[in-house]
C-alpha positions in Angstrom: 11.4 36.6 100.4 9.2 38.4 98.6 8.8 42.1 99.2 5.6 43.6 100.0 3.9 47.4 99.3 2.6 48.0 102.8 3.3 47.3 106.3 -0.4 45.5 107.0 1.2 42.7 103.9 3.9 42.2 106.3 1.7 41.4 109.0 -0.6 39.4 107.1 2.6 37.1 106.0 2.9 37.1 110.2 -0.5 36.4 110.8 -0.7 33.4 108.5 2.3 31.8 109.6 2.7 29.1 112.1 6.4 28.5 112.5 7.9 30.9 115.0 11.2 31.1 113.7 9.3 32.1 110.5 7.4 34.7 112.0 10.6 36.3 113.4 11.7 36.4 110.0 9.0 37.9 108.6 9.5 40.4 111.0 12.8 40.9 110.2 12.1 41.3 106.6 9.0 43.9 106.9 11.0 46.4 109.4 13.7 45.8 106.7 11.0 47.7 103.9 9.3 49.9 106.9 11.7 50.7 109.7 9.5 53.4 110.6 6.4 51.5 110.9 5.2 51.6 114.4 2.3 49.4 113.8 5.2 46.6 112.5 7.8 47.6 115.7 5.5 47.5 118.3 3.7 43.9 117.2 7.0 42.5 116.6 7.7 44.1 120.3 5.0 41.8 121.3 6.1 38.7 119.4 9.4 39.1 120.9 8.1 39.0 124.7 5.1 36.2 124.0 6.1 33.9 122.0 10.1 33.7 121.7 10.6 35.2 125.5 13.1 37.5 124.3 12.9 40.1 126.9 15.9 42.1 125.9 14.8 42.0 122.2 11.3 43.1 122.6 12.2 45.9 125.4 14.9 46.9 122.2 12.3 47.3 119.6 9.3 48.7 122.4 12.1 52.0 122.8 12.3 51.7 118.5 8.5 52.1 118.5 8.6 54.9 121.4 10.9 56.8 119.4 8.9 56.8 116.2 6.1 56.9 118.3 6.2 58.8 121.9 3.2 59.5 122.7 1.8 56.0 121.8 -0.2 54.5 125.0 -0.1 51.0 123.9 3.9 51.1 124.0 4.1 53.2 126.8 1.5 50.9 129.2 3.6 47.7 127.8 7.3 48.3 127.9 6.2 49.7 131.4 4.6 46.1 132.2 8.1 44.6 130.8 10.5 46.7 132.7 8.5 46.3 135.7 10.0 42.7 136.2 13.5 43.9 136.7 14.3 46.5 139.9 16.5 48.5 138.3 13.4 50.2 135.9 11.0 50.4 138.6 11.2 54.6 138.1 11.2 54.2 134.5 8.2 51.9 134.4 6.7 54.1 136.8 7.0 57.1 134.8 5.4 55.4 131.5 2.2 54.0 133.2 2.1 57.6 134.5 2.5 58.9 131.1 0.0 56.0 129.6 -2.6 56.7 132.0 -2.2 60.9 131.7 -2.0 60.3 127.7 -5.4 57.7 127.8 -7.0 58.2 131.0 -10.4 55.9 130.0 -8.5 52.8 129.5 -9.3 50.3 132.3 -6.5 48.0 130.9 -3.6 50.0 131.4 -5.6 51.7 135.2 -5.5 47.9 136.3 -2.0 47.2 135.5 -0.9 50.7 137.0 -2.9 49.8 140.1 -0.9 46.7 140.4 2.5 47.8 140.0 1.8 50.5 142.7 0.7 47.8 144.6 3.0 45.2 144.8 5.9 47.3 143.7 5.6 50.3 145.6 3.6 49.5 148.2 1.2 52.3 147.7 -2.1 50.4 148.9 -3.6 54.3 149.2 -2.7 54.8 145.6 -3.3 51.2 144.3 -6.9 51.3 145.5 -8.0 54.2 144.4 -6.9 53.3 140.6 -8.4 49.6 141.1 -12.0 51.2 141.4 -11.4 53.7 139.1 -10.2 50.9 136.2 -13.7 49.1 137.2 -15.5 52.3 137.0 -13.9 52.4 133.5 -15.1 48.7 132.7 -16.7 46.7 135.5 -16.7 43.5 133.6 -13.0 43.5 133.3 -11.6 40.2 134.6 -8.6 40.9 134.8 -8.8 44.0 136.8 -11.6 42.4 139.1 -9.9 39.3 139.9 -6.2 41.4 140.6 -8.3 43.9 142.6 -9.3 40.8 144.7 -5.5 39.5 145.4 -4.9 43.0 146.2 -7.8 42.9 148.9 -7.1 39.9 150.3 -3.3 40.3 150.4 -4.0 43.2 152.4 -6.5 42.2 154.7 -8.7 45.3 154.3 -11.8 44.2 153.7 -12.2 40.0 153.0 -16.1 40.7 152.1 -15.6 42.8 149.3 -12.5 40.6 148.2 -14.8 37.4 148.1 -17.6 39.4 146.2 -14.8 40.5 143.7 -13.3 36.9 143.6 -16.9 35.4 142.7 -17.5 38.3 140.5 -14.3 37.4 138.3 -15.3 33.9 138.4 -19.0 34.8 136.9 -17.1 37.0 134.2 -14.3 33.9 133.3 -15.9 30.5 134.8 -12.6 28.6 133.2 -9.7 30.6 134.4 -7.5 28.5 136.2 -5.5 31.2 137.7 -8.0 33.0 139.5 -9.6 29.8 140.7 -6.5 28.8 142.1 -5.8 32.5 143.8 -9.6 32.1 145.2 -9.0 29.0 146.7 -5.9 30.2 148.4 -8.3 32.9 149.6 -10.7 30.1 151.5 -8.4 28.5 152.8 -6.0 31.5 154.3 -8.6 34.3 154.8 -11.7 32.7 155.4 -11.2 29.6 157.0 -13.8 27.7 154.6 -11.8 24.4 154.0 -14.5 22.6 152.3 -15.2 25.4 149.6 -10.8 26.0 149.5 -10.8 22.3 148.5 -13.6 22.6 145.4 -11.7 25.6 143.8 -8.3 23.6 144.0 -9.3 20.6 142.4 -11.5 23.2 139.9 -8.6 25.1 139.3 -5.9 21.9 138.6 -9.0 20.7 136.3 -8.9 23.5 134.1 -5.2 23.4 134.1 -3.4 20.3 135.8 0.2 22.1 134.7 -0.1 25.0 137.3 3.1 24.4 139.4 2.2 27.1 141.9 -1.5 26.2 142.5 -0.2 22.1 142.8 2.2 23.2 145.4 -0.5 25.0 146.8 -2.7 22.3 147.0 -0.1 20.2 147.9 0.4 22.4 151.2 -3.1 22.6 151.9 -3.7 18.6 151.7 -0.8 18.3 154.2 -1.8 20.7 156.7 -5.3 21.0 156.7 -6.8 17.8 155.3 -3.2 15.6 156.8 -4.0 13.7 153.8 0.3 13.1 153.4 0.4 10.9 150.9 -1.9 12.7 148.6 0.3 15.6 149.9 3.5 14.5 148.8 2.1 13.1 145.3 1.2 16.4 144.8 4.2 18.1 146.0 6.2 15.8 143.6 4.4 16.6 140.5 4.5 20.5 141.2 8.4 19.7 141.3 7.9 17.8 137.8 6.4 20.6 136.4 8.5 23.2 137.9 12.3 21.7 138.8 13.8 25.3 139.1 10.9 26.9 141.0 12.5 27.9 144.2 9.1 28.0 145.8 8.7 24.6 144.8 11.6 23.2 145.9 11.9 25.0 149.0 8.1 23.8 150.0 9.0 20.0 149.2 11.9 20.3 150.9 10.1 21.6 154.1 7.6 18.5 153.4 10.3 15.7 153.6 11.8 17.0 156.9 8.8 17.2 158.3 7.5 14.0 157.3 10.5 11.3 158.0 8.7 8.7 156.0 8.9 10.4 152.4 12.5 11.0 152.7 15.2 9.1 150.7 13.1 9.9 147.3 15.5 10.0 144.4 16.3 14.2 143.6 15.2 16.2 140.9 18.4 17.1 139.0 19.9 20.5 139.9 17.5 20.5 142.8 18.8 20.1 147.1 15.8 18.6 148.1 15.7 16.3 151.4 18.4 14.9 153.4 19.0 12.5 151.1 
């Protein structure tokens, strides 16, 4: 492979590359020339985690690009987001969004995704709040941060108006995301009691993205219980399970489904899956 003179080459080669196993390699090859490029490390970091789901391999080369680099936020606020997934790095992720926000207090990206952790991880609603508003004071057309602000209201129950607003807000600011559709629709349906409207943003959400496992299931759940539509039910609680075989949500939800509805049962199982009776 040809060398290059600079780092940016190297990611050019990336950039215009549509193989994966290419791109690795063109990684490779650059941090070969420029180990000490963090601008190389860190986007190779990235690769690693997006593309190839290497988790162990991008959290390697985010610590390469801390060490040449510790006081950079956008490592900091991401290996925090990567080592948030596993328990045993919840104080070390904790410590680098602390360090993030403390290094870069105006960025509403890496506020939001603090607020979150705090939220669901530590259970610090006081804490979580106050950093939610503060990302949108930061950047109130942030999506992201409006629409997890809203999950974090309505999981909580403190305050279903503002949640709603935030929910419709997020929608105004990103009409075609599936995933906040679907979360606002759970919303109707569990919080507010508005069936009808619950309904629209399923079918809106599945629309936009008819692969969402979760929001099928979800649908699935509300079509049984609330519509008794049980037929439509269990079509949809069979093609979440296509889409999803190892989801344990999934499974466990179908698996409810056929013992409570005797005439579904003796369906054929999903390899690797205990569904049913059988």
């Amino acid at each position: 492979m040809t060398k290059e003179t600079d780092c940016w080459a190297w990611q050019a080669k990336v950039d215009a590359e549509p193989d994966p196993s290419e791109r690795e390699k063109i990684y490779q090859a650059g941090l070969e020339d420029f180990p000490a490029s963090v601008e190389l490390t860190y986007n190779f970091a990235r690769f690693m985690k997006q593309t190839r789901k290497d988790q162990d391999a991008a959290e390697r080369l985010y610590r390469q690009a801390l060490k040449l680099a510790p006081e950079d936020t956008d490592t900091l606020g991401n290996l925090a987001l990567l080592l948030e997934n596993f328990p045993e790095h919840h104080d070390e992720a904790e410590q680098l969004y602390r360090r993030a926000v403390e290094l870069d207090p105006n960025s509403a990206n890496r506020t939001g995704n603090f607020a979150v952790f705090l939220g669901t991880i530590r259970h610090d609603q006081a804490a979580a709040e106050q950093l939610f508003r503060l990302a949108l004071e930061l950047d109130p057309e942030h999506e992201n941060n409006t629409a997890n602000f809203a999950n974090f209201l309505a999981a909580t129950g403190k305050d279903d108006d503002e949640a709603q607003w935030l929910y419709r807000r997020a929608y105004e600011l990103a009409p075609n995301d599936a995933l906040n559709l679907g979360n606002f629709a759970n919303f109707m349906w569990g919080n507010r009691k508005n069936y009808d409207g619950a309904e629209r943003l399923y079918r809106e959400s599945l629309q936009l993205d008819p692969d969402h496992a979760g929001h099928t299931a979800n649908f699935a759940e509300f079509m049984e219980k609330i519509r008794w539509d049980l037929p439509e039910a269990h079509r949809l609680y069979r093609r979440a399970l296509e889409l999803a075989p190892d989801d344990e949500y999934v499974q466990k939800e179908y698996a409810r489904f056929i013992e409570d509805h005797a005439e579904f049962g003796g369906e054929p199982r999903t390899p690797g899956a205990a569904m049913g009776r059988g």
